[in-house]
Structures are given as C-alpha cells and as structure tokens.
C-alpha positions in Angstrom: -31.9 83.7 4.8 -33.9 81.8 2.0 -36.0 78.7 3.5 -37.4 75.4 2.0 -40.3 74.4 4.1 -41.1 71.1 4.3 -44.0 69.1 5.7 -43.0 65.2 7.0 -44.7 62.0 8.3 -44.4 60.7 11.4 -41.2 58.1 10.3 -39.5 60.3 8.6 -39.4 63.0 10.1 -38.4 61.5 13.5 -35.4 59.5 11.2 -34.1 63.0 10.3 -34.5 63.7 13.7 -32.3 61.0 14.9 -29.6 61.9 13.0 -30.3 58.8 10.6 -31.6 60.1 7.4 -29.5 63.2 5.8 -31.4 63.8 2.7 -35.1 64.4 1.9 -36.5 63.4 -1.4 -39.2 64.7 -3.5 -41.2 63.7 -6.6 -39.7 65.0 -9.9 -43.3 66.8 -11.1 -44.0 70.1 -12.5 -44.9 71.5 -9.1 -41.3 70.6 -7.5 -39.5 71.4 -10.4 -41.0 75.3 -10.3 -40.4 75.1 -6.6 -36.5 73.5 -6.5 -35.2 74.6 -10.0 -34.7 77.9 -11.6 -33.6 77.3 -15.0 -33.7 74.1 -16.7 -33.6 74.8 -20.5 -33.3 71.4 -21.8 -36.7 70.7 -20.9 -38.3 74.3 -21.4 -38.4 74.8 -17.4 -37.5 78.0 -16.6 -38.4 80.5 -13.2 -35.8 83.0 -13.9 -37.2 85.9 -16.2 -34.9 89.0 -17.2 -35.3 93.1 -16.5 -38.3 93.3 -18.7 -40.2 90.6 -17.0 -40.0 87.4 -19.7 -38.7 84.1 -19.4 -34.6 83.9 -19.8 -35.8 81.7 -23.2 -32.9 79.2 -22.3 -29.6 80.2 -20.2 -28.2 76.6 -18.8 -28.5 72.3 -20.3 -28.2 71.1 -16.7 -30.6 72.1 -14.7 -30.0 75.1 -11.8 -31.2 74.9 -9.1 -32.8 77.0 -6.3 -30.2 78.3 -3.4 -31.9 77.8 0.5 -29.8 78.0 3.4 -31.8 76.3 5.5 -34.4 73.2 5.4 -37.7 73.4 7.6 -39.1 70.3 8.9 -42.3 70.6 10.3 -44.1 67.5 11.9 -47.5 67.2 9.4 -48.5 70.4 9.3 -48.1 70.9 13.6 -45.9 73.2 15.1 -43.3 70.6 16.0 -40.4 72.0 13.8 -36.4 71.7 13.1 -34.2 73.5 10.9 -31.2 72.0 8.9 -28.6 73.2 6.6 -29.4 72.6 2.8 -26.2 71.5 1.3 -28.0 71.6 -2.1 -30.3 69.9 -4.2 -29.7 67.0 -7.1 -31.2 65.0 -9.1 -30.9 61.3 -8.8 -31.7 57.8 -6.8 -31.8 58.0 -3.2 -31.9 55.3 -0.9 -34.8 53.0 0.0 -34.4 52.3 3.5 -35.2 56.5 3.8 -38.0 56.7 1.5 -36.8 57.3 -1.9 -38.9 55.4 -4.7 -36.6 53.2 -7.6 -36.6 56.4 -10.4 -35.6 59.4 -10.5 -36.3 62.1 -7.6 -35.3 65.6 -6.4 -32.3 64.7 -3.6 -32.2 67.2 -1.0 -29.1 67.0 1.4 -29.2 68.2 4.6 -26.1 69.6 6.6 -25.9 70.6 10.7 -28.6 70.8 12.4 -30.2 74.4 13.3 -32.9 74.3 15.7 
C-alpha cells in the first residue's frame, strides 16, 4: 500500500479530525510537484524514467499524478497519527475556511477514514 505522509498544525489537523475538512492542500513548488506528480510534460516535469534509466522526455499535456492509497496525518512531527483514503490529487482552488491560499495549489482529497 503506497503512503503520502503528511505533517499538520494543530487546526488543521484536528479539522480533518472532526470530520470537517476532506481535503489537504499543498504549495504548487518544485518540491511538491516531484513528490505528487509523475509526468507533467507541458512544463518539463517529469519522475517517470524508462528501462534504460532516462527521463520519458514527454509522455502526457496534463499533468499525472502520483497513486497513494492512503494519507498519513501526523500531529507536527509527534506520534499522534490518522490514516485516510486518498481519493486523488488535483490541481486547483480549494477553500479558505480550510486553509487553501487564493491561487493555485495541489488539492488532495481525502476518502474514509483508516485509523
């Protein structure tokens, strides 16, 4: 089972507790795109790399992204943890009220929780 790990403040991490907040958002930088897409071509991002070790050189336009099955919160970096379903990732505005900033972020949606 692949896993997204995922370190959380204090408010949101008890709002995805709650049940409130089903999504989790995340910058759109060079470190989460190597970490949430695979193959972005478009933009010349690209993690997937053939039999003979190199770079795909450009296989997709819109952006493909990472499969996880599950979503690890952990409170800070503290043993306090709980798992979610990741019903994928997009690309996109979230909302406010949970945290997401007025551009562009990395949307990760959250199904049942796990543990």
């Amino acid at each position: 089972m692949k896993t997204l790990y995922l370190p959380l403040k204090k408010e949101w991490y008890e709002m995805i507790e709650a049940g409130i907040k089903k999504e989790e958002y995340r910058e759109e930088s060079p470190y989460w795109r190597r970490r949430l897409i695979e193959c972005y071509a478009a933009f010349n991002w690209c993690n997937m790399r053939g039999f003979d070790g190199r770079l795909c050189g450009g296989c997709s336009v819109r952006p493909k992204f990472r499969r996880f099955d599950v979503v690890c919160f952990s409170y800070g970096y503290t043993k306090r943890r709980m798992t979610f379903e990741c019903k994928g990732i997009t690309i996109g505005h979230g909302r406010p009220e949970w945290g997401a900033p007025d551009y562009k972020t990395f949307i990760i949606k959250l199904g049942d929780r796990l543990q």
